[in-house]
LUMVOMI-468744 format. One record per atom (N, C-alpha, C): residue number from 1; atom name; x, y, z. Coordinates in steps of 0.1 Angstrom, whole numbers, plus 5000, padded with zeros to 4 digits. Example, Ala and Ser with C-alpha at 12.3 -4.5 7.8 and 13.67 -1.06 7.14 Angstrom:
<nodes>
num: 1 | atome: N | east: 5132 | north: 4943 | up: 5078
num: 1 | atome: CA | east: 5123 | north: 4955 | up: 5078
num: 1 | atome: C | east: 5132 | north: 4967 | up: 5078
num: 2 | atome: N | east: 5128 | north: 4978 | up: 5071
num: 2 | atome: CA | east: 5137 | north: 4989 | up: 5071
num: 2 | atome: C | east: 5129 | north: 5000 | up: 5079
</nodes>
This chain:
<nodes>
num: 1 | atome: N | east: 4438 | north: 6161 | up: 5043
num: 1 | atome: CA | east: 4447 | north: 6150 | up: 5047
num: 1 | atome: C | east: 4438 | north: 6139 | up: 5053
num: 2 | atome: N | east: 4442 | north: 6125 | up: 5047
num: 2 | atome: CA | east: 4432 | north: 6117 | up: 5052
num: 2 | atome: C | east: 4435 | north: 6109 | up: 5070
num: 3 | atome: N | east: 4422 | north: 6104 | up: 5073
num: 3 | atome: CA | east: 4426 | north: 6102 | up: 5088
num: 3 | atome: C | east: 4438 | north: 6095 | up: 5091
num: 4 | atome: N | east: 4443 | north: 6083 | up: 5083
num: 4 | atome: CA | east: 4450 | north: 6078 | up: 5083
num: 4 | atome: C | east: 4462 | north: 6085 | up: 5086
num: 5 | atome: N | east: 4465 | north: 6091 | up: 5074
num: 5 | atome: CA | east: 4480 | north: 6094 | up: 5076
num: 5 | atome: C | east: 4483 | north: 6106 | up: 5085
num: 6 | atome: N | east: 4473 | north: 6108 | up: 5093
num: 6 | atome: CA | east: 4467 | north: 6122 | up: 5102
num: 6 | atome: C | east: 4472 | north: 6113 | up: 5114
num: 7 | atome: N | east: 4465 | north: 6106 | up: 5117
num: 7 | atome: CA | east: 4472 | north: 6094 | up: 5126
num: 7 | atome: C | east: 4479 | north: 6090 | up: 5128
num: 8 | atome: N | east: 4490 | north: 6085 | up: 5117
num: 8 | atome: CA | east: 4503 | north: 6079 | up: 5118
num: 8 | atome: C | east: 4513 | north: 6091 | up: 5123
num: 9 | atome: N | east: 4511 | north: 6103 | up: 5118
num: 9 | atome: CA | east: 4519 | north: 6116 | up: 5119
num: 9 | atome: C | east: 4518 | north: 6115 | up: 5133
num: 10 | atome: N | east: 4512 | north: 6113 | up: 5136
num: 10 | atome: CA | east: 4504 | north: 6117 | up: 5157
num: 10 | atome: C | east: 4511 | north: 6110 | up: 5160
num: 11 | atome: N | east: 4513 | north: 6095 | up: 5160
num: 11 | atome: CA | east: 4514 | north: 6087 | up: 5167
num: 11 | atome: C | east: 4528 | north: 6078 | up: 5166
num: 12 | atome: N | east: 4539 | north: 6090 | up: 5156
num: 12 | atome: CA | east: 4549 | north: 6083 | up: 5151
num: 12 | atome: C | east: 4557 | north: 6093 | up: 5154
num: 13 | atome: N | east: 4549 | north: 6107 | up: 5161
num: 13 | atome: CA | east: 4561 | north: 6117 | up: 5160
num: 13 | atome: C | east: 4569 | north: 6111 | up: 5178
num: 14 | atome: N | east: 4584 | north: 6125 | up: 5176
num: 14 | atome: CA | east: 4590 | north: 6118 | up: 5181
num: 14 | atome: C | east: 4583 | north: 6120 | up: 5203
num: 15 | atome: N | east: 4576 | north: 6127 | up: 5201
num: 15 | atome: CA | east: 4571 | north: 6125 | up: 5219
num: 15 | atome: C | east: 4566 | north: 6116 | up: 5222
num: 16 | atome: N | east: 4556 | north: 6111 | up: 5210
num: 16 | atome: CA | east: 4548 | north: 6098 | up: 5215
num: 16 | atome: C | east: 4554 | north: 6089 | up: 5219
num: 17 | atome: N | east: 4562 | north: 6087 | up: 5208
num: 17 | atome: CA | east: 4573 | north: 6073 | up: 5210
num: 17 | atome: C | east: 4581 | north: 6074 | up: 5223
num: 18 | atome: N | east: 4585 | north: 6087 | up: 5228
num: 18 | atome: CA | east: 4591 | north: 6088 | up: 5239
num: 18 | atome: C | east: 4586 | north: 6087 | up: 5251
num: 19 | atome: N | east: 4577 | north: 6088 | up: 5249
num: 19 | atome: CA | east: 4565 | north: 6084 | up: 5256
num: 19 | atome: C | east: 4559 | north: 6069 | up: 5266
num: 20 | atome: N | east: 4557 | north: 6067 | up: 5250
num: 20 | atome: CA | east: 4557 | north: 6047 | up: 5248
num: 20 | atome: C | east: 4567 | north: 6043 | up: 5257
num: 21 | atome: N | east: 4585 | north: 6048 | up: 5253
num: 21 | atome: CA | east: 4595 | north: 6041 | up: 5260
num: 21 | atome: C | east: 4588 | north: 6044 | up: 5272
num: 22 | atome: N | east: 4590 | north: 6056 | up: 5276
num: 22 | atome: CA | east: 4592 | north: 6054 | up: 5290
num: 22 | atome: C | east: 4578 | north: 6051 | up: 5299
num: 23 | atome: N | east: 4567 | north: 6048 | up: 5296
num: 23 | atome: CA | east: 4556 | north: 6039 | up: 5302
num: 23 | atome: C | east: 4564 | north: 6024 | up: 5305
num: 24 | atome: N | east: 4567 | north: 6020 | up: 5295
num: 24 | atome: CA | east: 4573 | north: 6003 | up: 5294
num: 24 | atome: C | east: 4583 | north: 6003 | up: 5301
num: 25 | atome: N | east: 4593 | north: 6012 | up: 5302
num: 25 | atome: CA | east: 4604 | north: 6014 | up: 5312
num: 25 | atome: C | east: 4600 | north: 6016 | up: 5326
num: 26 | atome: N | east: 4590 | north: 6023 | up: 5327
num: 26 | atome: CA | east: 4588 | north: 6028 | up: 5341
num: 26 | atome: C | east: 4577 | north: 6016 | up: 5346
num: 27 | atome: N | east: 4574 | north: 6009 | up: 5337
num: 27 | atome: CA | east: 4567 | north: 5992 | up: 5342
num: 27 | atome: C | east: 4578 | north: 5984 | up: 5346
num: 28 | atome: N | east: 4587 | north: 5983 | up: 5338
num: 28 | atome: CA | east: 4599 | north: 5974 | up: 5345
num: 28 | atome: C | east: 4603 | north: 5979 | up: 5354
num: 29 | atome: N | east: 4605 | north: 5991 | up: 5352
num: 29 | atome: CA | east: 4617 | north: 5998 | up: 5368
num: 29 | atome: C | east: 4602 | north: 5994 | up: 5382
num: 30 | atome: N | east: 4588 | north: 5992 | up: 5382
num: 30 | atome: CA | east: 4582 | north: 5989 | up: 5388
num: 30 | atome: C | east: 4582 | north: 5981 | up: 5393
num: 31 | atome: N | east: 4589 | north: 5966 | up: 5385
num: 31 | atome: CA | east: 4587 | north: 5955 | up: 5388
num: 31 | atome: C | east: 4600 | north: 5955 | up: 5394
num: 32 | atome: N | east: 4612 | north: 5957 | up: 5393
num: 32 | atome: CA | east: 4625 | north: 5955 | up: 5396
num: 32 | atome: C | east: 4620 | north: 5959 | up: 5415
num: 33 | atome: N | east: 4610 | north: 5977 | up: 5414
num: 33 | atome: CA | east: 4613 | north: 5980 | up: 5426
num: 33 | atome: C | east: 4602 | north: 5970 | up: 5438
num: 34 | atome: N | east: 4592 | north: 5964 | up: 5433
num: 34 | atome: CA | east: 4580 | north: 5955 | up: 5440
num: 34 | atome: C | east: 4588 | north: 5938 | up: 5448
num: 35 | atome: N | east: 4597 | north: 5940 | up: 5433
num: 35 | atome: CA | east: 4605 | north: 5926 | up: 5435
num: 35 | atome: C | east: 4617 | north: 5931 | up: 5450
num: 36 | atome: N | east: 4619 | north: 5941 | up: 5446
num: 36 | atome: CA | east: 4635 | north: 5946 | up: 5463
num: 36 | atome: C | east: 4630 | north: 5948 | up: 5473
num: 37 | atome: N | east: 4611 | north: 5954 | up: 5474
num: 37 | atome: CA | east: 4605 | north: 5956 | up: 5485
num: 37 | atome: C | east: 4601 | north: 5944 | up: 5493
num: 38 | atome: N | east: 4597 | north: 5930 | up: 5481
num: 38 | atome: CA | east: 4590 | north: 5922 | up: 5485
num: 38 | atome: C | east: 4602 | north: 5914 | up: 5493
num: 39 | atome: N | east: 4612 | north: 5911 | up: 5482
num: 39 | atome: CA | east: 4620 | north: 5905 | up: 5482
num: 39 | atome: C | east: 4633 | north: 5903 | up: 5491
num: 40 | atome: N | east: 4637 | north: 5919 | up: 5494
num: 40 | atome: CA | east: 4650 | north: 5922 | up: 5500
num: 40 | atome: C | east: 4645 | north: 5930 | up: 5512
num: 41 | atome: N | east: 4637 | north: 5944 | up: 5511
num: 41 | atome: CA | east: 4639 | north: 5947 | up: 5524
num: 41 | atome: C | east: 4627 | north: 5945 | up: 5534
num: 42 | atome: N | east: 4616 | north: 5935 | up: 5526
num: 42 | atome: CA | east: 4609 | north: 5931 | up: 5537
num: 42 | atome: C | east: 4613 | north: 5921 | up: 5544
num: 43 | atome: N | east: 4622 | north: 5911 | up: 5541
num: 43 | atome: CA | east: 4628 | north: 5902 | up: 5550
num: 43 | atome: C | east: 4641 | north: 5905 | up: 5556
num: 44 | atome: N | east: 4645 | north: 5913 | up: 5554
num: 44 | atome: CA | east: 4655 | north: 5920 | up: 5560
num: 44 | atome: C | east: 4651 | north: 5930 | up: 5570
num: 45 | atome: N | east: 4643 | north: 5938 | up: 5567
num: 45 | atome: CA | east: 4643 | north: 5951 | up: 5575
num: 45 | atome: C | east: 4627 | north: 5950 | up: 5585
num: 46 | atome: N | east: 4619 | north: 5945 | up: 5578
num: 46 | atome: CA | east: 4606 | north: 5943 | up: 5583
num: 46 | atome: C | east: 4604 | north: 5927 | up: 5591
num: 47 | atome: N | east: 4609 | north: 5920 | up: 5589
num: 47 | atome: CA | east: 4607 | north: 5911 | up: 5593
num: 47 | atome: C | east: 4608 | north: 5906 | up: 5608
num: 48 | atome: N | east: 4613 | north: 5913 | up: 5618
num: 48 | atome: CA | east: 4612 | north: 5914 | up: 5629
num: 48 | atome: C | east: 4600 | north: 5922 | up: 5639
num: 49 | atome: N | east: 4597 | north: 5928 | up: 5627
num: 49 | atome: CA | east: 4582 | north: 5934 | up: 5634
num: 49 | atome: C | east: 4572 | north: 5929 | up: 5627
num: 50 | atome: N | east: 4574 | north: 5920 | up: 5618
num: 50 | atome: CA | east: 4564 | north: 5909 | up: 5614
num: 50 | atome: C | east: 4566 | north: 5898 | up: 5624
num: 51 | atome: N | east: 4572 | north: 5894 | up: 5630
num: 51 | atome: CA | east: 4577 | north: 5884 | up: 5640
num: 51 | atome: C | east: 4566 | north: 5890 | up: 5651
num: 52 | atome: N | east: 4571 | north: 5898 | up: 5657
num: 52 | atome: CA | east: 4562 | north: 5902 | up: 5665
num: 52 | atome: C | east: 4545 | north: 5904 | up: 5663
num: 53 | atome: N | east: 4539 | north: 5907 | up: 5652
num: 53 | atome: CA | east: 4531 | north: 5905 | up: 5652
num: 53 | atome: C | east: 4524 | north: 5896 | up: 5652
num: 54 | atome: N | east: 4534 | north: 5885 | up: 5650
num: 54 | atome: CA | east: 4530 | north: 5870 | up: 5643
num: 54 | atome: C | east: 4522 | north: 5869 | up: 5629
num: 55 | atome: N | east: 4530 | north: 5872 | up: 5621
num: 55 | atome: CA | east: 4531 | north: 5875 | up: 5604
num: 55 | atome: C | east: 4536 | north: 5873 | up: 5595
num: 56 | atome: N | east: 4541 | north: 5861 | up: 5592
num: 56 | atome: CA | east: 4550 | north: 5858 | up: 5583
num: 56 | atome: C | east: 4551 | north: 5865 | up: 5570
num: 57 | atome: N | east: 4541 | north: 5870 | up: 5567
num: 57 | atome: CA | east: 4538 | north: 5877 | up: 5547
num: 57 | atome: C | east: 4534 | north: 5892 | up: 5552
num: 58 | atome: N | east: 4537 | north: 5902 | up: 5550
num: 58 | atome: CA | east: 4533 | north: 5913 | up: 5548
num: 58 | atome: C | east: 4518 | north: 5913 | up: 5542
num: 59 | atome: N | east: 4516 | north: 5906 | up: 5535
num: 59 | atome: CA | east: 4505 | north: 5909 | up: 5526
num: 59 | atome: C | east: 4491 | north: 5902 | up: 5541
num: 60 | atome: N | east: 4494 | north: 5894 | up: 5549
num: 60 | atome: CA | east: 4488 | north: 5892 | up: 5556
num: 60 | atome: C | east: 4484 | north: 5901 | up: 5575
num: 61 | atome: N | east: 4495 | north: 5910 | up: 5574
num: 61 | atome: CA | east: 4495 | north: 5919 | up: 5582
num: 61 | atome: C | east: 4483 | north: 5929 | up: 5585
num: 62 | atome: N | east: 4472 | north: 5926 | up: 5592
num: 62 | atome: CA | east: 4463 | north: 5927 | up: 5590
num: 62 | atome: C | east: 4454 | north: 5940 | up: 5608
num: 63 | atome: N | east: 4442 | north: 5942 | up: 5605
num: 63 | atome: CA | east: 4438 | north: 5949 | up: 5618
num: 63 | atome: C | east: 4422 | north: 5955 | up: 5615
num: 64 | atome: N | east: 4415 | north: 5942 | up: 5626
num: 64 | atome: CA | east: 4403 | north: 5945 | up: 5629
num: 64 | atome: C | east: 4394 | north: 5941 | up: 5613
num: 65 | atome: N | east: 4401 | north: 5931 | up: 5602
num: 65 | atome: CA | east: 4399 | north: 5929 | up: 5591
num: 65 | atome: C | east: 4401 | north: 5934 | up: 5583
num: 66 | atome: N | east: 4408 | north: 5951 | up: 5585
num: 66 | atome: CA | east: 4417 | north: 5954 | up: 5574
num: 66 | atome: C | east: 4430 | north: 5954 | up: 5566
num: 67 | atome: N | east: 4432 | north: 5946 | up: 5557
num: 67 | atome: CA | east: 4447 | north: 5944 | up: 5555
num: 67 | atome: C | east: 4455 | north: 5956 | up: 5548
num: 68 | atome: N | east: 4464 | north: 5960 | up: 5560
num: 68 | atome: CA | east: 4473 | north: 5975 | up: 5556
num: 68 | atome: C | east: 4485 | north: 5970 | up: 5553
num: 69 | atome: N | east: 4486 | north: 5956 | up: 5553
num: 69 | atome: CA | east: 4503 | north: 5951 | up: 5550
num: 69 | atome: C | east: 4505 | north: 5953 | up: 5532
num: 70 | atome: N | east: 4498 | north: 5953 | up: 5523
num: 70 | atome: CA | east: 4497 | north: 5955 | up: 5506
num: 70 | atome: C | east: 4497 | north: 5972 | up: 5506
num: 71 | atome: N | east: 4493 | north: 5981 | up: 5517
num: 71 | atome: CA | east: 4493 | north: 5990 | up: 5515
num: 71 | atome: C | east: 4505 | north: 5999 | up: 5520
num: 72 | atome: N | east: 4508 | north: 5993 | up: 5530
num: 72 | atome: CA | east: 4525 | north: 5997 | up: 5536
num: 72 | atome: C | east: 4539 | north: 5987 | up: 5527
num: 73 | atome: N | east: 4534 | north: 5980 | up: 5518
num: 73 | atome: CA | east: 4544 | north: 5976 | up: 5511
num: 73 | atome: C | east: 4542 | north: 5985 | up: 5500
num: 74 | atome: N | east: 4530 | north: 5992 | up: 5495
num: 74 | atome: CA | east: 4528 | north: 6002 | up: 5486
num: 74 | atome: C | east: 4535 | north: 6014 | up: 5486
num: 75 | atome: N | east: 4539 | north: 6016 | up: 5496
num: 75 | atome: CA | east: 4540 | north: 6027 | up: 5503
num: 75 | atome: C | east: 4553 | north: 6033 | up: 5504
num: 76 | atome: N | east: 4563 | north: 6018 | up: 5510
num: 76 | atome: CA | east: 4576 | north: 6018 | up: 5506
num: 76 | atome: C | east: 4585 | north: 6019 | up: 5495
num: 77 | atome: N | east: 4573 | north: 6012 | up: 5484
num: 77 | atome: CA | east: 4576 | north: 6009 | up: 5472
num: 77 | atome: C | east: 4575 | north: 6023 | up: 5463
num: 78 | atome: N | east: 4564 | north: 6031 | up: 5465
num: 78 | atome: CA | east: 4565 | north: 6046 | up: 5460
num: 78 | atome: C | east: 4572 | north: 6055 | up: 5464
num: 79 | atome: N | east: 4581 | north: 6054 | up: 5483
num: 79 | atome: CA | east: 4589 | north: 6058 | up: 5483
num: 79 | atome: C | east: 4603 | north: 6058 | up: 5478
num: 80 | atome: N | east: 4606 | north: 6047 | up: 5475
num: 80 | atome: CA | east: 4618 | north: 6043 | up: 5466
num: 80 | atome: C | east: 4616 | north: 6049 | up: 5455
num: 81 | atome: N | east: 4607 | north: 6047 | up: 5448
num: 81 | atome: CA | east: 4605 | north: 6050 | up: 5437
num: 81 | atome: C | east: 4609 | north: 6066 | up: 5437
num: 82 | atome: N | east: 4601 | north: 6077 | up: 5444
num: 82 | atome: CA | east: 4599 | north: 6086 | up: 5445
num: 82 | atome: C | east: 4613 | north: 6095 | up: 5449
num: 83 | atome: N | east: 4622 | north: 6086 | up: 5451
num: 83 | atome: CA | east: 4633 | north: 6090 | up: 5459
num: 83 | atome: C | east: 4647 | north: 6087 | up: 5448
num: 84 | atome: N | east: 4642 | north: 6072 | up: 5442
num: 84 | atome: CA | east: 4650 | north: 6071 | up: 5431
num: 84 | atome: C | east: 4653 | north: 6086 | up: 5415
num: 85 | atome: N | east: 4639 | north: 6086 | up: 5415
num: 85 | atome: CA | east: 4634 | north: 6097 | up: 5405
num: 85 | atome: C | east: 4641 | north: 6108 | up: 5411
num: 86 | atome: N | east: 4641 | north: 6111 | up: 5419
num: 86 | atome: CA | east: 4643 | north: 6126 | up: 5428
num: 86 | atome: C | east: 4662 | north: 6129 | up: 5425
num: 87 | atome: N | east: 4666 | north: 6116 | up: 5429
num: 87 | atome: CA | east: 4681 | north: 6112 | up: 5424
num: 87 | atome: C | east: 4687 | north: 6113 | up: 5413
num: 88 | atome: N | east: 4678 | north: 6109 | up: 5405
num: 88 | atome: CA | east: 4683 | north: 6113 | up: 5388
num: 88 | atome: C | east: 4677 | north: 6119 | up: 5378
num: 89 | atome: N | east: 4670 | north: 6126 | up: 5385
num: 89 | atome: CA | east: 4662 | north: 6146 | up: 5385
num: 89 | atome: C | east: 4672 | north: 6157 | up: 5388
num: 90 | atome: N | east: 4677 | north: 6149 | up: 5398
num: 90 | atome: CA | east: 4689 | north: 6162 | up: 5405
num: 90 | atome: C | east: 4701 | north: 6154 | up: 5400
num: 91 | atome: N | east: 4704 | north: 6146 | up: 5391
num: 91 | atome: CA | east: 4719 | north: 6142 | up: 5386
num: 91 | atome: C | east: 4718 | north: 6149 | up: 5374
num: 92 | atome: N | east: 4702 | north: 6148 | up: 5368
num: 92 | atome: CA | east: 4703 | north: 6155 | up: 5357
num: 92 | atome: C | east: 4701 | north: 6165 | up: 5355
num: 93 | atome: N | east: 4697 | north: 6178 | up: 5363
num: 93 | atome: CA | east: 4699 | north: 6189 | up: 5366
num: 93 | atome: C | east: 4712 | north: 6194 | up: 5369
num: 94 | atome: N | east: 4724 | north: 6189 | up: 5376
num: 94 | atome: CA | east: 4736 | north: 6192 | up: 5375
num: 94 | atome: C | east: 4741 | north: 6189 | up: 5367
num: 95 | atome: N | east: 4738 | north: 6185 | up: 5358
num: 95 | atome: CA | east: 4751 | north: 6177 | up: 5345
num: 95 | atome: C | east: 4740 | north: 6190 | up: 5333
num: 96 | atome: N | east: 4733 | north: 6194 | up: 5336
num: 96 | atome: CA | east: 4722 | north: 6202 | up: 5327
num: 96 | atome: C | east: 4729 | north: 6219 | up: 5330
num: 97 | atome: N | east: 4734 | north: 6223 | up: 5342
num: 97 | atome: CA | east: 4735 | north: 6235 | up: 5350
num: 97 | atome: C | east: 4743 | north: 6243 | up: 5342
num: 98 | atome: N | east: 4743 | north: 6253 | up: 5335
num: 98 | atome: CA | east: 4754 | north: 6258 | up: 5326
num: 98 | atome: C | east: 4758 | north: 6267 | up: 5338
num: 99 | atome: N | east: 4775 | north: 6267 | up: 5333
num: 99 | atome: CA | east: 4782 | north: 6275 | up: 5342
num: 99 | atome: C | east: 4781 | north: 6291 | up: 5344
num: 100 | atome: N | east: 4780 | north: 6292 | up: 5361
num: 100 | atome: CA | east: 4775 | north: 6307 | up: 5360
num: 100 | atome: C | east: 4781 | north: 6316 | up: 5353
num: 101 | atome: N | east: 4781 | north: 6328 | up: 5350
num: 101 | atome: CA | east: 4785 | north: 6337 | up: 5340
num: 101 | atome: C | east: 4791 | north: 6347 | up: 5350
num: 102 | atome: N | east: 4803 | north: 6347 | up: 5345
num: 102 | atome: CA | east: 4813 | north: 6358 | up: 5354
num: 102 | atome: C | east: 4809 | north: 6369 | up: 5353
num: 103 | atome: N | east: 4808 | north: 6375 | up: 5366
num: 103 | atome: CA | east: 4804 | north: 6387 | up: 5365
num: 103 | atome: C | east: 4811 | north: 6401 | up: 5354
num: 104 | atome: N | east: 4802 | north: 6407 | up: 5352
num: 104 | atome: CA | east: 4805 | north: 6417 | up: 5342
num: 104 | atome: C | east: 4814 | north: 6427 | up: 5346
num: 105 | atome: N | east: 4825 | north: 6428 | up: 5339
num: 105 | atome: CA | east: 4835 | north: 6443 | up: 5343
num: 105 | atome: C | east: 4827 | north: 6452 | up: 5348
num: 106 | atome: N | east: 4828 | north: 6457 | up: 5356
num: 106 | atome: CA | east: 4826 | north: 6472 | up: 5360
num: 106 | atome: C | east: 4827 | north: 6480 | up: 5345
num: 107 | atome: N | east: 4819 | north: 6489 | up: 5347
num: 107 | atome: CA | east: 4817 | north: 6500 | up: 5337
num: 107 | atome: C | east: 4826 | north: 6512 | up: 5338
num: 108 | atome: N | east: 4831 | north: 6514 | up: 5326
num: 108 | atome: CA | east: 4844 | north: 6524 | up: 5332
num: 108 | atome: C | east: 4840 | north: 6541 | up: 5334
num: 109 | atome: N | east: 4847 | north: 6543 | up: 5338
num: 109 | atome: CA | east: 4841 | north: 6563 | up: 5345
num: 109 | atome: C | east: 4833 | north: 6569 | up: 5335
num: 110 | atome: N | east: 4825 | north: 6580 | up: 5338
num: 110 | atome: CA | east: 4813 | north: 6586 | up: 5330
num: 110 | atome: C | east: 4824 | north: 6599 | up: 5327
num: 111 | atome: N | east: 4815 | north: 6603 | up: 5317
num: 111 | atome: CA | east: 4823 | north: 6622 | up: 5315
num: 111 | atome: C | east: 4825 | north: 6625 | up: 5325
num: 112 | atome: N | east: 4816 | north: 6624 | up: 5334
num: 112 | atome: CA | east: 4818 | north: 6636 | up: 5346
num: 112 | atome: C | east: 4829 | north: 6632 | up: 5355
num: 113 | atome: N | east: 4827 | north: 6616 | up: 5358
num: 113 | atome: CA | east: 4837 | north: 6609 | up: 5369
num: 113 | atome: C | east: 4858 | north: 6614 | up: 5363
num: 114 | atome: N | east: 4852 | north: 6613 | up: 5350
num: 114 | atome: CA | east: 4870 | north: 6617 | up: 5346
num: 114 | atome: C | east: 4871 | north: 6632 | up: 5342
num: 115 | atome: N | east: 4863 | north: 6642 | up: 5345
num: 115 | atome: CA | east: 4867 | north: 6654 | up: 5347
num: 115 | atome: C | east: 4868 | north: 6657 | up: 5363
num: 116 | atome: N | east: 4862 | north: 6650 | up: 5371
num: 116 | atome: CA | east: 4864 | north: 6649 | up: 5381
num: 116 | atome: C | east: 4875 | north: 6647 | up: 5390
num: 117 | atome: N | east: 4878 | north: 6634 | up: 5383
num: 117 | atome: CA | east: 4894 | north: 6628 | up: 5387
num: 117 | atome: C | east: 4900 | north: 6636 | up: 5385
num: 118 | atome: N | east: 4903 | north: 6642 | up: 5369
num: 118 | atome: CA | east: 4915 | north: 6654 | up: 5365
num: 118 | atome: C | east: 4914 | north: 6667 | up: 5375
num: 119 | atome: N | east: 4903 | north: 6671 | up: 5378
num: 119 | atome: CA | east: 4902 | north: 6682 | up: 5387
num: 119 | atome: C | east: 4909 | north: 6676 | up: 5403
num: 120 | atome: N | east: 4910 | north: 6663 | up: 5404
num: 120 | atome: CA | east: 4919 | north: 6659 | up: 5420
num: 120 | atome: C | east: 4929 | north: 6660 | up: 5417
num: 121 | atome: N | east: 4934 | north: 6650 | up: 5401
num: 121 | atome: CA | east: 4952 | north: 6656 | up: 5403
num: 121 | atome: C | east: 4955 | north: 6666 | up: 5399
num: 122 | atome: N | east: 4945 | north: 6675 | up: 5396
num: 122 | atome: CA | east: 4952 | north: 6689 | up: 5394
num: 122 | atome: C | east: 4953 | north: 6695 | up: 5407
num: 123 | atome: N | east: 4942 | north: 6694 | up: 5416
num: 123 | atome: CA | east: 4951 | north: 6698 | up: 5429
num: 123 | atome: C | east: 4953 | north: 6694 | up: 5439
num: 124 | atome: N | east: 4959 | north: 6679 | up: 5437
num: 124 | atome: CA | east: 4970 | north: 6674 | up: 5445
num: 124 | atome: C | east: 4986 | north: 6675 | up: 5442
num: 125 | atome: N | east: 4985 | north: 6681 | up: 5427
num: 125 | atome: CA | east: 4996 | north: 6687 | up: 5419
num: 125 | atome: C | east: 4998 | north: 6697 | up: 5420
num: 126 | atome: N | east: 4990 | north: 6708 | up: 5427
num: 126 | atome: CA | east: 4990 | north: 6724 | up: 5431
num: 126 | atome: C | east: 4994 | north: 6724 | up: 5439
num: 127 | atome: N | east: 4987 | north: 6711 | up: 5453
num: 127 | atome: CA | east: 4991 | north: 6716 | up: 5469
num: 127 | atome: C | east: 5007 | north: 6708 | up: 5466
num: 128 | atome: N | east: 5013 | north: 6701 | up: 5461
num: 128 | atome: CA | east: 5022 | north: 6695 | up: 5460
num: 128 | atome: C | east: 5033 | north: 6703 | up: 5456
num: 129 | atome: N | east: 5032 | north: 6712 | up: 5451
num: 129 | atome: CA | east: 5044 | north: 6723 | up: 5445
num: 129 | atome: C | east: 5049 | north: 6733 | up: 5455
</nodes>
């Protein structure tokens, strides 16, 4: 088989490609989540203890010349992330869950258990007379 079509088989089957999506997807869903950290809950939520610092930018949040503000927006951002995933990991595990399997009848009496029995009502039918 020549390399060519050795390679296109590789590279066209269906995981790669599923693959491909979800690299490209999981770049956008990156950018969606950099954009809500930068965008929404650092001026929302962070922004009062950037005040206090005297900080306007996260990215400028700094100490002793090292800047941890790009690394604590990193930080939030992989937790969302990590948390989002975790979300629809476990939505898709329950919608996945097949329903448990009812338990099995009991197994009905052995030889012995029904010669047994017969030997009770025979004499609960003896003392009874």
């Amino acid at each position: 088989m020549g390399f060519a079509k050795e390679f296109k088989e590789f590279a066209f089957k269906g995981n790669v490609v599923d693959l491909a999506v979800g690299v490209i997807i999981g770049a956008a869903f990156s950018a969606i989540v950099k954009s809500l950290v930068d965008d929404i809950i650092t001026p929302l939520i962070l922004n009062p203890a950037l005040e206090k610092a005297n900080v306007k930018n996260i990215a400028e949040l700094s100490w002793d010349g090292v800047k941890y503000g790009n690394f604590l927006s990193s930080v939030i951002s992989f937790l969302i992330v990590a948390f989002v995933l975790f979300m629809m990991i476990k939505g898709i595990n329950s919608l996945g869950k097949k329903k448990e399997e009812a338990p099995a009848a009991p197994a009905g009496p052995t030889e012995d258990q029904k010669l047994l029995m017969e030997i009770r009502d025979l004499l609960k039918t003896k003392n009874n007379i």
